[in-house]
LUMFI-102661 format. One record per residue: residue number from 1; x, y, z of N, C-alpha, C in turn. Coordinates in steps of 0.05 Angstrom, whole numbers, plus 32768, in hexadecimal, padded with zeros to 4 digits. Example, Ala and Ser with C-alpha at 12.3 -4.5 7.8 and 13.67 -1.06 7.14 Angstrom:
// residues 2
<1,<8108,7F8E,809C>,<80F6,7FA6,809C>,<8108,7FBE,809C>>
<2,<8101,7FD3,808E>,<8111,7FEB,808F>,<8102,8001,809D>>
This chain:
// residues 165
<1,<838C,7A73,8115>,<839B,7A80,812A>,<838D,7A79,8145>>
<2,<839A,7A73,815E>,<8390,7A6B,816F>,<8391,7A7D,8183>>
<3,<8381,7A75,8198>,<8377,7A94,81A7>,<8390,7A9F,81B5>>
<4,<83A2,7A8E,81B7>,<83C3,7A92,81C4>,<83D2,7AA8,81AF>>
<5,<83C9,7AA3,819A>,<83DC,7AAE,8186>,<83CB,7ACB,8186>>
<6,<83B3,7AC8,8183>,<83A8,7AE1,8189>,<83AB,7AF8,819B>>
<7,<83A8,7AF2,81AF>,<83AC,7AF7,81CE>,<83D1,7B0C,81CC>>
<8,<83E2,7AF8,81C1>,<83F8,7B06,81BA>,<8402,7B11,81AF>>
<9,<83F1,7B15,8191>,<83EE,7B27,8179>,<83EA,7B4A,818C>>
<10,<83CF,7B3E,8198>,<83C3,7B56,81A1>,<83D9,7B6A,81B2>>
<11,<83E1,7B5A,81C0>,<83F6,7B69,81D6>,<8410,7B71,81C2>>
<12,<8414,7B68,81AE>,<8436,7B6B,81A9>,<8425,7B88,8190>>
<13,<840B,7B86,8189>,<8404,7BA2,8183>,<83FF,7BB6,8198>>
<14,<83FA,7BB2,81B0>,<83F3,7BC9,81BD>,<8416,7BD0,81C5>>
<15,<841D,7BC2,81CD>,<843E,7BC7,81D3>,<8448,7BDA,81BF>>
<16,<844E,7BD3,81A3>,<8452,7BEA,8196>,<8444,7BFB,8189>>
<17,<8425,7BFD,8191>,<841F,7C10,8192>,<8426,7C30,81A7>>
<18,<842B,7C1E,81B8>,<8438,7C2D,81D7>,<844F,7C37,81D6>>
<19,<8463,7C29,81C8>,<847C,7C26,81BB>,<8489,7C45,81A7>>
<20,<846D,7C42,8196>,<8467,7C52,817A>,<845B,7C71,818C>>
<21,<8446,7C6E,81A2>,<843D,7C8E,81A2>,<8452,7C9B,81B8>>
<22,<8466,7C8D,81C9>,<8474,7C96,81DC>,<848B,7CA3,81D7>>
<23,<849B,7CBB,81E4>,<84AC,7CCD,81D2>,<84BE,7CBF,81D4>>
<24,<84DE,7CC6,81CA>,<84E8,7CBA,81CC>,<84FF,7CAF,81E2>>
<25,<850C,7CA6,81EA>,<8519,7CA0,8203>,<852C,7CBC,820E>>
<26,<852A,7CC9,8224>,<8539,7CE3,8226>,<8524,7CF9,8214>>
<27,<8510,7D04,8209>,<8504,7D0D,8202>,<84ED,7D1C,8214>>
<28,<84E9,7D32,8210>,<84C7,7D34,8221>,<84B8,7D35,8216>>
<29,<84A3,7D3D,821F>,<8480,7D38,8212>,<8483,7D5C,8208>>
<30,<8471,7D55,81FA>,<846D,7D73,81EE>,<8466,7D89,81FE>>
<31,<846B,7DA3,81FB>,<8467,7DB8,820A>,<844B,7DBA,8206>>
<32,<8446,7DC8,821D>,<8423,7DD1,8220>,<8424,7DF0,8209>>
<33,<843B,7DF4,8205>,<8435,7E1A,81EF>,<843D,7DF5,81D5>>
<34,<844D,7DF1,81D4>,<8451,7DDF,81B2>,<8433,7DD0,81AF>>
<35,<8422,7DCF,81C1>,<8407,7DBB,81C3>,<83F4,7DD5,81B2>>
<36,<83F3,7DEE,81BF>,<83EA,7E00,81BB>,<83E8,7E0B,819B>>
<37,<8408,7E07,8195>,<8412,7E15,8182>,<8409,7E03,8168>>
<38,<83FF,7DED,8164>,<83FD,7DD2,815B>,<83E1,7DD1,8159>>
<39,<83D2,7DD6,816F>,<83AE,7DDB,8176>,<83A8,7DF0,815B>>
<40,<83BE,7E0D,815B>,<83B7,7E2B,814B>,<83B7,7E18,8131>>
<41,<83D1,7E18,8128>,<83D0,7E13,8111>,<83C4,7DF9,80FF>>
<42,<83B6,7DE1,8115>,<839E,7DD8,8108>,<8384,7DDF,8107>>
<43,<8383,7DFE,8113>,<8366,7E0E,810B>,<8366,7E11,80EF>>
<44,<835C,7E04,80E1>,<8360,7E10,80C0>,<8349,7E1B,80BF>>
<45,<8345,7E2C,80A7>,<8329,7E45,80A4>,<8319,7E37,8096>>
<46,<8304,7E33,809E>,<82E9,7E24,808F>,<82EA,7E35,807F>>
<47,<82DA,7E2E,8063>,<82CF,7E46,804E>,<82B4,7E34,8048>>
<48,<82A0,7E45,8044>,<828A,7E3F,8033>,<8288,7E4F,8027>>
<49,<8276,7E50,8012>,<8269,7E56,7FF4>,<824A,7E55,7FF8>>
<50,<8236,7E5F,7FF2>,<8224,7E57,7FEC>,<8211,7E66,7FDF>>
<51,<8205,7E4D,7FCF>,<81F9,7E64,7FB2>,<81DE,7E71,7FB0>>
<52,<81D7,7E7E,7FAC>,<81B4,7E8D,7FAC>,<81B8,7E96,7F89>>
<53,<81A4,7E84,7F81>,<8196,7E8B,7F5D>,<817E,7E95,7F65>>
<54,<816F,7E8E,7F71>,<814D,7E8C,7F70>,<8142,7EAA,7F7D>>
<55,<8134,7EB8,7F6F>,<8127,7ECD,7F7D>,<810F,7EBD,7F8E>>
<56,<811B,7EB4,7FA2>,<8102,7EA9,7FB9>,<8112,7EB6,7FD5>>
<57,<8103,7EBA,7FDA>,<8102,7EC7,7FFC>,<8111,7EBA,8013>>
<58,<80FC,7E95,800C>,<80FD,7E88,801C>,<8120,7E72,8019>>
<59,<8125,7E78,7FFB>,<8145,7E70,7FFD>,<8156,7E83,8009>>
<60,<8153,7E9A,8000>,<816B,7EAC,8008>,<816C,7EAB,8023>>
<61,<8155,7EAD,8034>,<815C,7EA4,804E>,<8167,7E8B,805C>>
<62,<8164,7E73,8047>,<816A,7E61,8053>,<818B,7E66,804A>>
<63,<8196,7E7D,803B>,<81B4,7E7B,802F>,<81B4,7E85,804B>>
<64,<81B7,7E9A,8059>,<81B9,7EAE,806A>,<81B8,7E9B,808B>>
<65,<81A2,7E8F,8091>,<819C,7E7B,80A5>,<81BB,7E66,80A5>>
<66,<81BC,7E58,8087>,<81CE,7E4C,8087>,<81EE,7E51,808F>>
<67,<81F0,7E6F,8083>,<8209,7E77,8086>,<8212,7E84,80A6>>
<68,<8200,7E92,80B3>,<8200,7E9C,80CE>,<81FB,7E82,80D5>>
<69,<81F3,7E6A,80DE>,<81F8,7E52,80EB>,<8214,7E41,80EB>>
<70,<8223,7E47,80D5>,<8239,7E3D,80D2>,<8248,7E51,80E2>>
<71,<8246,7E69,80D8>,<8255,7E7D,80E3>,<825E,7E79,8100>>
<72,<8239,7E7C,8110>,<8239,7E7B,8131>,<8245,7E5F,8137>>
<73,<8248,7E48,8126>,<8252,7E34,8138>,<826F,7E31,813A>>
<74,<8281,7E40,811F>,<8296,7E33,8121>,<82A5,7E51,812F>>
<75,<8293,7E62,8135>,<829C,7E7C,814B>,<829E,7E69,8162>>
<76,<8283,7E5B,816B>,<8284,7E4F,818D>,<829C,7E2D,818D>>
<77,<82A6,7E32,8180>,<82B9,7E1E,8182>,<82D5,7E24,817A>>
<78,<82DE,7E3E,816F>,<82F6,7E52,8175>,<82F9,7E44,8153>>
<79,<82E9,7E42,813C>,<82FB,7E42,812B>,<82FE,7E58,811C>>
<80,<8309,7E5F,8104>,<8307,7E6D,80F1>,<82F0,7E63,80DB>>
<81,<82E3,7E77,80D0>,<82CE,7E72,80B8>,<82CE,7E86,809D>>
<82,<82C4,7E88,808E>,<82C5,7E9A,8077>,<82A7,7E95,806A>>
<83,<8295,7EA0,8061>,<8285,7E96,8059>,<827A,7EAE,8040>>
<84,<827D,7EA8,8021>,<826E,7EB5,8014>,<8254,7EAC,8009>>
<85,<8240,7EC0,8002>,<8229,7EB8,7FF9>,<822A,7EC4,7FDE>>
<86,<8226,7EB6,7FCC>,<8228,7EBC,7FA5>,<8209,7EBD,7F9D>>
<87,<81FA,7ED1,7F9A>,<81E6,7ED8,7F89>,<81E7,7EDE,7F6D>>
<88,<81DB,7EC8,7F5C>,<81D9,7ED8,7F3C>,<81C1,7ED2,7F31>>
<89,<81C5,7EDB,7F22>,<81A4,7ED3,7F18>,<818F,7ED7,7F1C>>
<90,<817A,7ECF,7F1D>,<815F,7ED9,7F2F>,<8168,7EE2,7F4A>>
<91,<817C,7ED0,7F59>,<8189,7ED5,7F6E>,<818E,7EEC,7F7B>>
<92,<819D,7F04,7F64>,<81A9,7F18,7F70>,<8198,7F20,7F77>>
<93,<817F,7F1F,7F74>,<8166,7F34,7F88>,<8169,7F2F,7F9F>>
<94,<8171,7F20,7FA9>,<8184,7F21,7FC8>,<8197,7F34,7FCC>>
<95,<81A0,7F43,7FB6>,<81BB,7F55,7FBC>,<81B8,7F6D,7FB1>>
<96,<8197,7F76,7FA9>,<818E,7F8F,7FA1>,<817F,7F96,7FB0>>
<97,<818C,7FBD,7FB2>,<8181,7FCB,7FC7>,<8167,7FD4,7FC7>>
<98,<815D,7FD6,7FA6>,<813D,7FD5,7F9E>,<812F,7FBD,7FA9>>
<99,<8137,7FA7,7FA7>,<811E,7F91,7FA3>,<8130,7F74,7FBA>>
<100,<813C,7F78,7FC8>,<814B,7F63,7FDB>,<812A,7F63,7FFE>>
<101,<8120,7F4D,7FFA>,<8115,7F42,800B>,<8129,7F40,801E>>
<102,<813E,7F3F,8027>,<814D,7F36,803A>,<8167,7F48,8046>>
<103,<815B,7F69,8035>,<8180,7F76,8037>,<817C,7F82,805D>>
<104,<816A,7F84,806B>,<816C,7F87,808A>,<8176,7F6E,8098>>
<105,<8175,7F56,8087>,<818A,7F45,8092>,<819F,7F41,8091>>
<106,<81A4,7F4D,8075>,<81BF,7F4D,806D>,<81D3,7F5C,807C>>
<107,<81C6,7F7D,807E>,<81CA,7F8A,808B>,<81D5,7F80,80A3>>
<108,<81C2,7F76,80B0>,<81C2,7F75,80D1>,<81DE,7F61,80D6>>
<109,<81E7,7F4B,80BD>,<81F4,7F2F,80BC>,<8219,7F40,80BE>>
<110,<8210,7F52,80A7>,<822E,7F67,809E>,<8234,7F71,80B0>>
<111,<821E,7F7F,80C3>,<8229,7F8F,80E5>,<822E,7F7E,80F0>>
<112,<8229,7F63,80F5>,<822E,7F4E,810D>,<824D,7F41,810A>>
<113,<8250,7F40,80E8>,<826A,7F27,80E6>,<8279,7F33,80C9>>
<114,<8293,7F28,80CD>,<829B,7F36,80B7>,<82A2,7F17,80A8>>
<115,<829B,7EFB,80B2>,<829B,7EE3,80AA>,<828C,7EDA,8098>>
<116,<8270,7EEA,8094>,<8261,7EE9,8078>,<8265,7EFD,8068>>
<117,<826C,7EF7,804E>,<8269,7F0C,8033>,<825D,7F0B,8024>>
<118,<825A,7F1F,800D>,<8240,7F1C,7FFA>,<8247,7F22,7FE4>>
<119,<8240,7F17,7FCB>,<824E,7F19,7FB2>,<8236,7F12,7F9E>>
<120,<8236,7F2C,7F88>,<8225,7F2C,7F78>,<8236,7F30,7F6C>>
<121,<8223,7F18,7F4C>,<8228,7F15,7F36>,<8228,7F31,7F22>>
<122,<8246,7F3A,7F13>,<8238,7F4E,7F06>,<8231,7F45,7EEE>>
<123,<8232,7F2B,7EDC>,<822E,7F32,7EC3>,<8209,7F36,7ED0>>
<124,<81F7,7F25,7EDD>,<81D9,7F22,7EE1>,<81D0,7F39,7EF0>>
<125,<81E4,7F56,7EFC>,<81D6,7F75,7F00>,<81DB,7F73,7EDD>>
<126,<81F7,7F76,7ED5>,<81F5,7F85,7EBB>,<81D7,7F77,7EA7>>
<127,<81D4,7F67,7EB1>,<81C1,7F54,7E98>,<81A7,7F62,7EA1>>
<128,<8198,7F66,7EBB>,<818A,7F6F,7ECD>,<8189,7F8C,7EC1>>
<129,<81A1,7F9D,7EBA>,<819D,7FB3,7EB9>,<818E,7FBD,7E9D>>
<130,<819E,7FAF,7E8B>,<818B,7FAA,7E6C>,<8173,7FAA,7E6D>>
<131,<8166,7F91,7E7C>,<8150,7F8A,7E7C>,<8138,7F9F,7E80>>
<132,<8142,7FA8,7E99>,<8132,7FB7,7EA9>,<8133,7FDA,7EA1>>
<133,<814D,7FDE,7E8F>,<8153,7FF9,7E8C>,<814F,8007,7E95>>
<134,<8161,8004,7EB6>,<816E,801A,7ECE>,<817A,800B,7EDF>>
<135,<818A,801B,7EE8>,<819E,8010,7EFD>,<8194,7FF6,7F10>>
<136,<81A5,7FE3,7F1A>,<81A2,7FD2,7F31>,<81B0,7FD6,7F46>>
<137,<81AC,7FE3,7F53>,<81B5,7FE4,7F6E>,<81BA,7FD8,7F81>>
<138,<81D4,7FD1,7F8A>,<81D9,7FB6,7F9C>,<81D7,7FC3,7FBA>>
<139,<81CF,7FB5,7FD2>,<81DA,7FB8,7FE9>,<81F6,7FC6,7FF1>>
<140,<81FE,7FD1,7FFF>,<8217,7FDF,8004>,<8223,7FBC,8014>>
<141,<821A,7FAB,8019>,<822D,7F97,8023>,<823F,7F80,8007>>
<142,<822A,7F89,7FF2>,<8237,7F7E,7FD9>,<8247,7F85,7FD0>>
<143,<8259,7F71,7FC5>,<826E,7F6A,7FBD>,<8269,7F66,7F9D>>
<144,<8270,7F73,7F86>,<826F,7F67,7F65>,<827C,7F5E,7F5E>>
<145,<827D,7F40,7F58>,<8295,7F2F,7F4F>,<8280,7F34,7F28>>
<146,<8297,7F2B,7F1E>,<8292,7F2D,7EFC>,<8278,7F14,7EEE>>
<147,<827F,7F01,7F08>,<826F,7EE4,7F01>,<826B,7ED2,7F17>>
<148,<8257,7ECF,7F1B>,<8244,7EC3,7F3E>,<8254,7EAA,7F31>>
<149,<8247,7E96,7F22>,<824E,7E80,7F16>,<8276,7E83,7F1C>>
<150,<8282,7E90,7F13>,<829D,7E8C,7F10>,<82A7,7E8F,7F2E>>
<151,<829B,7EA8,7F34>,<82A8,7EA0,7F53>,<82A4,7E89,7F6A>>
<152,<828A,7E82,7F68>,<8284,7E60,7F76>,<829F,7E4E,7F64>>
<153,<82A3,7E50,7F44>,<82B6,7E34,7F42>,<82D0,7E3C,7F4F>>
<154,<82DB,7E5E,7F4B>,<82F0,7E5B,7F52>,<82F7,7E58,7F74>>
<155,<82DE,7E57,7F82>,<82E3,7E58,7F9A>,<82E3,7E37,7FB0>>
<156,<82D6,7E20,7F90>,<82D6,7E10,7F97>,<82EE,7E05,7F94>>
<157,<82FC,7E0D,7F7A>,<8318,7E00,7F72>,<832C,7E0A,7F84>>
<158,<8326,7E1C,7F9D>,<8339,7E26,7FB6>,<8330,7E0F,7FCA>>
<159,<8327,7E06,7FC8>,<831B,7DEB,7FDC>,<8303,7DF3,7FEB>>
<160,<82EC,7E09,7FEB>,<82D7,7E13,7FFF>,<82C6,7E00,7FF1>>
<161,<82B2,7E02,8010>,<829D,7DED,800B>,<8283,7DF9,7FF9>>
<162,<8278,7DEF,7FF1>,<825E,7DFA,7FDA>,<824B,7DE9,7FE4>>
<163,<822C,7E01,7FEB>,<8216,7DFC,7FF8>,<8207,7E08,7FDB>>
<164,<81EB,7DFD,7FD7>,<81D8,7E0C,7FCE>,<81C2,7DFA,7FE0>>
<165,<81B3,7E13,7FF4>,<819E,7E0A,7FFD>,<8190,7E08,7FED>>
């Protein structure tokens, strides 16, 4: 191909590219409310997930860090967000009112936003409760789903994203 043929390729693509984004003849440009209206309804709602197993301190905070950082950014950019945090297992000690290293954050997270939630596993209180023989007492911000594990898959097979710090 010679630089002539090139040269003309290029232009007879930008032409109908110009051709292709311009309305159509007698037509106008879109309304500034239809631009608007078009802007809303490609806000779609972020969702995250993210999982806490480990009775460590220094994870559950990094669940909590993680989830209020998503939170505050996709607030300063006008989107929608959803964010649950799934404790089971060693985990739920994150979501017990006896033994949670972290429930004045939780606390403080539940007054601030209604964009983070909290969901404890019940079969690992019920398992917890055997063990220990006496009650487990969750946070008043918890949520008891039947199965930490089941609610991350079914929340992944809704399309949310899945974090385990």
């Amino acid at each position: 191909m010679t630089l002539f043929d090139r040269v003309m390729l290029a232009a007879a693509v930008s032409v109908a590219a110009l051709f292709l984004n311009s309305p159509p003849a007698g037509a106008q440009a879109s309304s500034p409310t239809a631009t608007a209206v078009t802007q809303d309804v490609a806000k779609k709602t972020h969702r995250l997930v993210l999982q806490v197993d480990t009775n460590d301190p220094v994870m559950m905070n990094l669940a909590l860090n993680n989830a209020t950082n998503v939170e505050q950014y996709y607030k300063s950019v006008g989107e929608p967000v959803e964010i649950e945090i799934v404790a089971f297992g060693p985990g739920l000690h994150m979501l017990r009112a006896d033994t949670s290293p972290v429930k004045d954050r939780i606390e403080s997270i539940a007054n601030r936003t209604r964009a983070i939630s909290f969901m404890a596993c019940g079969n690992t209180q019920e398992n917890m409760h055997k063990a220990e023989n006496k009650g487990v007492p969750l946070v008043s911000q918890a949520t008891l789903v039947k199965s930490g594990v089941v609610r991350i898959m079914e929340l992944q097979e809704q399309g949310w994203t899945y974090i385990r710090p």
